[in-house]
C-alpha positions as CSV (number, residue, x, y, z in Angstrom):
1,X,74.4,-62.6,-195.7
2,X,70.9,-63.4,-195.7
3,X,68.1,-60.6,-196.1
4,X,65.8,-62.4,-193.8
5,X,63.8,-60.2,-191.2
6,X,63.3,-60.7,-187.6
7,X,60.1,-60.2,-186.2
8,X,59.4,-56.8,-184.7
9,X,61.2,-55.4,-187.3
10,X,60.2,-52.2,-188.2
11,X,57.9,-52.0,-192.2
12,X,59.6,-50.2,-195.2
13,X,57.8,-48.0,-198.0
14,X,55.7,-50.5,-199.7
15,X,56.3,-53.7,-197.2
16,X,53.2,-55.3,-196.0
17,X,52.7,-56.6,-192.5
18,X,49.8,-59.2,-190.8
19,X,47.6,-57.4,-188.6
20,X,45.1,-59.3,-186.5
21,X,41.7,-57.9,-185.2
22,X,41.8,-57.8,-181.2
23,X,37.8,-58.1,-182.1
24,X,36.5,-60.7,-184.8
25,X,40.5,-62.0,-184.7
26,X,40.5,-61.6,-188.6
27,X,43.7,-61.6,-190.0
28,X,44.5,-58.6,-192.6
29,X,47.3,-57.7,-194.3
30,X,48.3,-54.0,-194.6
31,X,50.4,-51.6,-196.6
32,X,51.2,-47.8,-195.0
33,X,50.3,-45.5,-197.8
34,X,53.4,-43.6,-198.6
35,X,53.4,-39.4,-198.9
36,X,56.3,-37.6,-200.9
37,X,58.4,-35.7,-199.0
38,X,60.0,-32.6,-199.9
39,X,63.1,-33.9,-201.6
40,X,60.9,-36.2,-203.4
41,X,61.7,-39.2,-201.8
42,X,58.2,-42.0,-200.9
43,X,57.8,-41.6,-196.9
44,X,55.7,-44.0,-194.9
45,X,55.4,-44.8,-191.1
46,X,57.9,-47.3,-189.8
47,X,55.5,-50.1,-188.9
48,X,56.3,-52.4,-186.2
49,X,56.1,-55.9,-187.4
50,X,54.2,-58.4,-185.2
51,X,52.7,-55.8,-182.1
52,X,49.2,-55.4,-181.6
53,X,46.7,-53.4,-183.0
54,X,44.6,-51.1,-180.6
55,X,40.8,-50.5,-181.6
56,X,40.2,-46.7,-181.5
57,X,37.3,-46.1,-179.7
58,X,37.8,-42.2,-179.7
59,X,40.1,-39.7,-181.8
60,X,41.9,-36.6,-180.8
61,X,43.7,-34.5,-183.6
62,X,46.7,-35.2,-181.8
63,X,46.3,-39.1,-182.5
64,X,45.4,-38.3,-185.8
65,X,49.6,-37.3,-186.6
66,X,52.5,-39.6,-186.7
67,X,56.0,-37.6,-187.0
68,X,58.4,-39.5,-189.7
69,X,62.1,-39.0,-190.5
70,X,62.6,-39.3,-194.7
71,X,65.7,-41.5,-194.9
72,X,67.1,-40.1,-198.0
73,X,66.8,-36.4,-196.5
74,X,66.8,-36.3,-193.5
75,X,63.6,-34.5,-193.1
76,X,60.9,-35.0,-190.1
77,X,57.2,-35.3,-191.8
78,X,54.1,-35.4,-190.2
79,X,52.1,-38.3,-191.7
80,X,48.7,-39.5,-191.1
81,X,48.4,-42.3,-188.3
82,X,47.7,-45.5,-190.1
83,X,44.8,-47.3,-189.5
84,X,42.8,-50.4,-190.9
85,X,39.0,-50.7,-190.8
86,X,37.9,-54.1,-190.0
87,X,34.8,-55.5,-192.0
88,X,33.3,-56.5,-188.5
89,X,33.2,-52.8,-187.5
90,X,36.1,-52.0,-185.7
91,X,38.9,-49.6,-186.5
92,X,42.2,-50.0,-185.4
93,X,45.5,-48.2,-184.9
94,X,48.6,-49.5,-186.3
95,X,51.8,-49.0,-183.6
96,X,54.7,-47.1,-185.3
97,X,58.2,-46.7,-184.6
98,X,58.4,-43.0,-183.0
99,X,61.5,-40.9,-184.3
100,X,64.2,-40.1,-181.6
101,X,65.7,-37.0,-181.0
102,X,68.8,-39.3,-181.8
103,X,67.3,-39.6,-185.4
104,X,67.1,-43.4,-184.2
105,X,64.2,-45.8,-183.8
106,X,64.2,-47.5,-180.8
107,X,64.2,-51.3,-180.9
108,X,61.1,-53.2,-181.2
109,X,60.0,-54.2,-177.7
110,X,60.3,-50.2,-176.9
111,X,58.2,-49.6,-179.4
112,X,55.6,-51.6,-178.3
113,X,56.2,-51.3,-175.1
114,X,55.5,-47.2,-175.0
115,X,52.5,-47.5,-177.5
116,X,54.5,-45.7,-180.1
117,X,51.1,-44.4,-181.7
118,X,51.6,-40.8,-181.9
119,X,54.2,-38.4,-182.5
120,X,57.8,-39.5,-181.0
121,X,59.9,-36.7,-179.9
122,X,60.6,-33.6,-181.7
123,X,64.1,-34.5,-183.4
124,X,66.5,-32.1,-183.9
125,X,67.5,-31.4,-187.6
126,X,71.1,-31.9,-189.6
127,X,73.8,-31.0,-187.9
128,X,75.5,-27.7,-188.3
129,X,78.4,-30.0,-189.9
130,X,76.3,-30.6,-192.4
131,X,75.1,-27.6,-193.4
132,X,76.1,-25.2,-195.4
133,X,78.2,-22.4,-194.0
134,X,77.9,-19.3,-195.2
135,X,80.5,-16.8,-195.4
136,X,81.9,-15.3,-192.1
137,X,81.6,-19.1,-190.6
138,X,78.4,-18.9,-190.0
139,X,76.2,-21.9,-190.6
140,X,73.9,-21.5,-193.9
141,X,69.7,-22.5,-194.0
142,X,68.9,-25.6,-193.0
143,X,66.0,-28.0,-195.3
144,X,63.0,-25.7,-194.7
145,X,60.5,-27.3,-192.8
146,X,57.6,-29.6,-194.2
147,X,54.1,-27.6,-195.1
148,X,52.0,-27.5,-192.1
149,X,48.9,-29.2,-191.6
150,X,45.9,-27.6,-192.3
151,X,45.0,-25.5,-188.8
152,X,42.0,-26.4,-187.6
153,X,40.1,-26.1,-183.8
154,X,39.2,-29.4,-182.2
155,X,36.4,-31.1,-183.8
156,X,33.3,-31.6,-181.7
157,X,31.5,-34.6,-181.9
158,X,28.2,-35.6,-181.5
159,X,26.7,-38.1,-180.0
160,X,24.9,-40.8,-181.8
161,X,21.3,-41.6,-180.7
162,X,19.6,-41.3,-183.9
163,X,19.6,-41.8,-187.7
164,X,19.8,-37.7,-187.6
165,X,22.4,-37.4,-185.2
166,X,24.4,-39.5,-187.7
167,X,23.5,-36.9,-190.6
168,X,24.6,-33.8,-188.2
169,X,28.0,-35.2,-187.6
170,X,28.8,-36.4,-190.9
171,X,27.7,-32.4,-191.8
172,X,29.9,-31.1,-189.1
173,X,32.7,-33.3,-189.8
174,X,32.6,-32.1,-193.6
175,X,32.5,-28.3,-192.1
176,X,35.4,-28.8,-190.1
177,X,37.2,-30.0,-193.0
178,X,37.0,-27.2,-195.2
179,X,33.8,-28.1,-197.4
180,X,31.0,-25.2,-197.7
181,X,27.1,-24.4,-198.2
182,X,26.4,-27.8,-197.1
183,X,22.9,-28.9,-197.5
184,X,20.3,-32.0,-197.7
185,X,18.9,-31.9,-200.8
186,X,14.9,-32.3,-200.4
187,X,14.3,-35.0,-203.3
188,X,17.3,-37.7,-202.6
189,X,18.7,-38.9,-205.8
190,X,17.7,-43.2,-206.4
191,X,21.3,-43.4,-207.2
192,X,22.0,-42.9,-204.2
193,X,19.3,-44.8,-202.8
194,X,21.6,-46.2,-200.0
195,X,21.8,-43.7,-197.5
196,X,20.7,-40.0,-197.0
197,X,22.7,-37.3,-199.4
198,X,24.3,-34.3,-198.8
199,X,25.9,-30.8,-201.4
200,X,28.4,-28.7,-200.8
201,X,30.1,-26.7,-203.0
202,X,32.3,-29.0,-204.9
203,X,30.9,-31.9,-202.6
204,X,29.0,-34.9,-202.7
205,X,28.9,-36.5,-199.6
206,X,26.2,-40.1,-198.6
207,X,25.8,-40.9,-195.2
208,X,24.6,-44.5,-194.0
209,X,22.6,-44.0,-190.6
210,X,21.6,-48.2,-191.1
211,X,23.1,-51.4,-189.4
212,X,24.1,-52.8,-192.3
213,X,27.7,-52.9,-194.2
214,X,27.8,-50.1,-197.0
215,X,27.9,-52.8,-200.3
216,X,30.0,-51.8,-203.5
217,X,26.8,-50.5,-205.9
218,X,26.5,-47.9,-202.8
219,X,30.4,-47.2,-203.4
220,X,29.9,-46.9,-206.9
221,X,26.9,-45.1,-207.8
222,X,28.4,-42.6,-205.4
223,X,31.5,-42.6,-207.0
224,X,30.0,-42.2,-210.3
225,X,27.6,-39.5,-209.4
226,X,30.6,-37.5,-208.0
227,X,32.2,-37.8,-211.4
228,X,29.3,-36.7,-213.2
229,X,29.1,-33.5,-210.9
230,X,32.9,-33.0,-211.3
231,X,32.3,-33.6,-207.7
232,X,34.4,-34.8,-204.7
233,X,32.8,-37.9,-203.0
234,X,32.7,-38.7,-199.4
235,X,31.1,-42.0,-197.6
236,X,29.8,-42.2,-194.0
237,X,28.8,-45.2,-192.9
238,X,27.7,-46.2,-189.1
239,X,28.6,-49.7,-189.8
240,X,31.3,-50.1,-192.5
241,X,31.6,-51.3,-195.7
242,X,31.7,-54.6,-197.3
243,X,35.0,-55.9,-198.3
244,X,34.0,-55.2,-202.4
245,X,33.2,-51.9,-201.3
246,X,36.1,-51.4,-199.3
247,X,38.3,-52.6,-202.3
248,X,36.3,-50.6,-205.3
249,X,37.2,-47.4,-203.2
250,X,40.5,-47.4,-202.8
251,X,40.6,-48.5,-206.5
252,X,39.0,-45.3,-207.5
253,X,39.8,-43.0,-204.6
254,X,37.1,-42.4,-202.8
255,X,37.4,-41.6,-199.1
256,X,35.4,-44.0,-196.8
257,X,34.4,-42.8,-193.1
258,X,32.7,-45.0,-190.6
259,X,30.8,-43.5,-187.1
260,X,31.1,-44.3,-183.7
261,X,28.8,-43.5,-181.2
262,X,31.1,-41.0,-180.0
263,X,29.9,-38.8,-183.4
264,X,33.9,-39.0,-184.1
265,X,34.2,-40.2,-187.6
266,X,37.1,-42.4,-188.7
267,X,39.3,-42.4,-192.4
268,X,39.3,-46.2,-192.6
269,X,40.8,-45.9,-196.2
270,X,44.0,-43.9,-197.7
271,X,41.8,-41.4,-199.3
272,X,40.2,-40.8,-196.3
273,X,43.3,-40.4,-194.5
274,X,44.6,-37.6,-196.9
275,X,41.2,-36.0,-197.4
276,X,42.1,-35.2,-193.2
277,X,45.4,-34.2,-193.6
278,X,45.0,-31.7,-196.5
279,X,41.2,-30.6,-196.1
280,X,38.5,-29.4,-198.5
């Protein structure tokens, strides 16, 4: 029997699948960044294979949250929604298979079909067959459930008119995710000559209120400056990053944010996407 895949079939941990921009109509390919579950066991969203990408114009924490089911556990996980910056700007969501209560994914056309971008139904857990029973007959724990997402109220955005307002919402954003005693240093740095700097405790952050793509020395000198410091680093960027850039910071780990007009910013890397789900 052959191993061949049809199309609409759903991504694996580590399988790549074509996405196309609705926007510039690039081509990309992309890879869901896998989390550990409990057990141990590499857990990625079930992408579907060959349904379109939606450009997110405006983010809710509820989008932010995909629920997965670990295969070799059982387990439901709440992973971050994956997502793909485009180098022309846009960001877009990736549609995922949603988890049945069944413990089944629906076929393909469903999936696409009912968006399946955020959480699918809550799922019950293993059967009381398979748990353990405890004496008496009664049934023993169940898998305990996965760690909670940091809590956190809604974020409030704010609107982008100016090369400020773009400061203020990258300074919010980095509040609402944990990070503290944020400030705007009066002498900027030259090495980071290519946007505006901000401090926090344990925090570098650079934030790119221009029109023009964020290049790799930016990504670099920031990253480097963050090592010096024994520093986190953090990138905003009103209008992306250059491919080099883009590549240099996933190389190194170094979460990339752009802005929409909205004041919402966007992960448009992996380390941006775990920097939301587990905060400062």
């Amino acid at each position: 029997m052959g191993a061949e895949r049809a199309e609409g079939a759903e991504g694996t941990v580590g399988d790549a699948v074509p996405v196309r921009c609705p926007v510039c109509r690039r081509t990309h390919v992309y890879t869901a960044s896998a989390y550990p579950c409990r057990c141990g066991a590499p857990v990625a969203p079930p992408l579907v294979r060959g349904a379109p990408a939606d450009p997110i114009t405006h983010l809710t924490w509820s989008d932010a949250w995909v629920t997965v089911r670990c295969r070799a556990c059982g387990r439901q996980n709440q992973s971050p929604q994956p997502e793909l910056g485009c180098p022309c700007g846009t960001v877009l969501r990736l549609p995922v298979r949603p988890v049945t209560a069944a413990g089944t994914e629906p076929d393909a056309a469903t999936a696409t079909a009912t968006g399946s971008c955020g959480p699918g139904p809550a799922a019950d857990g293993p059967s009381t067959s398979d748990a353990a029973t405890a004496p008496g007959g009664s049934a023993g724990p169940g898998p305990q459930p996965p760690p909670a997402a940091p809590v956190r109220p809604p974020f409030t955005p704010v609107t982008i008119r100016t090369a400020r307002d773009v400061v203020t919402a990258a300074a919010r954003y980095l509040a609402w995710l944990g990070f503290r005693d944020l400030v705007q240093p009066e002498e900027q740095r030259p090495v980071l000559a290519y946007g505006i700097e901000l401090r926090g405790s344990g925090l570098i952050a650079q934030v790119d209120p221009t029109t023009r793509p964020v290049p790799l020395r930016a990504v670099e000198c920031l990253w480097l400056e963050g090592l010096a410091a024994s520093s986190a680093a953090v990138c905003f960027s009103l209008a992306g990053y250059e491919p080099e850039a883009r590549a240099r910071a996933a190389g190194v780990g170094l979460p990339l944010f752009v802005m929409d007009l909205t004041g919402s910013p966007q992960p448009v890397n992996p380390p941006a996407q775990a920097l939301v789900a587990q905060g400062a």
